[in-house]
C-alpha positions in Angstrom: -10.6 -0.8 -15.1 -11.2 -4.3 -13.8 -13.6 -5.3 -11.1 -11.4 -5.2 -8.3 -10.1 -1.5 -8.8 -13.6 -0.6 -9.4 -14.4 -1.5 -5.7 -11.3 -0.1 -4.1 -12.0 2.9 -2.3 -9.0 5.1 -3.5 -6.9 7.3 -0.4 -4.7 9.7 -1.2 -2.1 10.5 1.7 -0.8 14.1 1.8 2.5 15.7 3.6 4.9 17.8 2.9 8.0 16.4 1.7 6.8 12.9 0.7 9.1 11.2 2.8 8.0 9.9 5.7 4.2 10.0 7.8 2.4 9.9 4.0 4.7 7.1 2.5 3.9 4.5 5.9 0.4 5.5 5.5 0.5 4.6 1.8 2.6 1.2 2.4 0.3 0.6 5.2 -3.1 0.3 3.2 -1.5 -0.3 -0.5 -1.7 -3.9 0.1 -5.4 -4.4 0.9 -8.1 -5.4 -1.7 -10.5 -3.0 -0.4 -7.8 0.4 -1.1 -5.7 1.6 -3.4 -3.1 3.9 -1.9 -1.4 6.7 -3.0 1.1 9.4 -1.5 2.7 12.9 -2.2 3.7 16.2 -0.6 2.9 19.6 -0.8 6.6 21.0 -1.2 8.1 22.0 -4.4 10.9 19.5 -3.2 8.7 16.9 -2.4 9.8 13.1 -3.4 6.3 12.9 -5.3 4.5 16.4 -5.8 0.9 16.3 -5.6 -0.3 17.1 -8.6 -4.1 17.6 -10.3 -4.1 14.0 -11.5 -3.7 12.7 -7.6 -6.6 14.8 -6.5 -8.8 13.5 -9.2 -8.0 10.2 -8.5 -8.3 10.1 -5.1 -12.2 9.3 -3.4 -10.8 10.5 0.1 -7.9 12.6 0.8 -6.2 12.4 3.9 -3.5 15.3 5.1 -1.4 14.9 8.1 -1.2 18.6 9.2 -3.5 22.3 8.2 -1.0 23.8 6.5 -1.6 21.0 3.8 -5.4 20.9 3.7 -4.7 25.1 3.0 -2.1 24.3 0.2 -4.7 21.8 -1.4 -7.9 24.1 -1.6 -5.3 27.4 -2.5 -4.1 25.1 -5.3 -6.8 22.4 -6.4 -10.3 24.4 -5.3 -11.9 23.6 -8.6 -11.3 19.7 -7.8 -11.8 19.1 -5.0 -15.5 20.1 -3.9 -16.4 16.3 -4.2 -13.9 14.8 -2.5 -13.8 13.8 1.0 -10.5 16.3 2.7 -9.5 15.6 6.3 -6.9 16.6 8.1 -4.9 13.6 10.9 -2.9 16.4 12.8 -0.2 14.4 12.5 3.0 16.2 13.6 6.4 15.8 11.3 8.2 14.0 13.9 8.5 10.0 13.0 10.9 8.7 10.4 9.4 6.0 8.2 7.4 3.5 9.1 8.0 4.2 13.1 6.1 2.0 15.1 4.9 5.2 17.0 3.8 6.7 13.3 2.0 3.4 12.4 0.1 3.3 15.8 -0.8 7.4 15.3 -2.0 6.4 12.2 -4.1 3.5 12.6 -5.9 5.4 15.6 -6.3 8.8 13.4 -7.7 7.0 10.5 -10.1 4.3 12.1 -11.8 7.6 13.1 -12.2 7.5 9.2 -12.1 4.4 7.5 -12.1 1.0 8.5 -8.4 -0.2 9.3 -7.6 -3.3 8.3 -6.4 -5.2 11.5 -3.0 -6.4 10.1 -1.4 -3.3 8.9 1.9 -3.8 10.4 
């Protein structure tokens, strides 16, 4: 591990199919020094399915809607008791990378973690 991924704070972006809201969150925080992004979905047909190693990697986890946070403890309980799990409420209706979506985004997590101010 070299010094600068030793820093990062690591987020992990959850939704269900892996296609949209997690993916613009990932893209919009992969390219700062301070995070390393990640992204996958709940659902068995998920572009990336969240698996064990995600959840271990991850320092905070952020999901866009309950029904994800609920899937994570049913499935990852035993991993997940030190991690930071919050849930945006962050409806499936944007397509990726929708100015509306980034701007839903930037105000959800700031509540968080700091957002960089160029993340367009």
């Amino acid at each position: 591990m070299t010094a600068k991924e030793f820093n990062q704070v690591k987020l992990l972006f959850i939704c269900s199919r892996n296609q949209w809201r997690s993916p613009t969150a990932e893209r919009l925080f992969d390219r700062f020094s301070n995070y390393a992004a990640r992204s996958a979905g709940t659902e068995t047909g998920a572009r990336i399915k969240v698996t064990a190693g995600h959840v271990g990697w991850a320092d905070m986890i952020f999901v866009m809607e309950k029904k994800h946070k609920r899937r994570l403890e049913a499935q990852f309980a035993d991993i997940l008791s030190d991690k930071k799990l919050v849930c945006l409420n962050i409806p499936d209706d944007y397509a990726f990378m929708e100015p509306a979506l980034i701007d839903c985004l930037k105000a959800t997590l700031s509540l968080h973690i700091e957002v960089p101010k160029d993340t367009e």
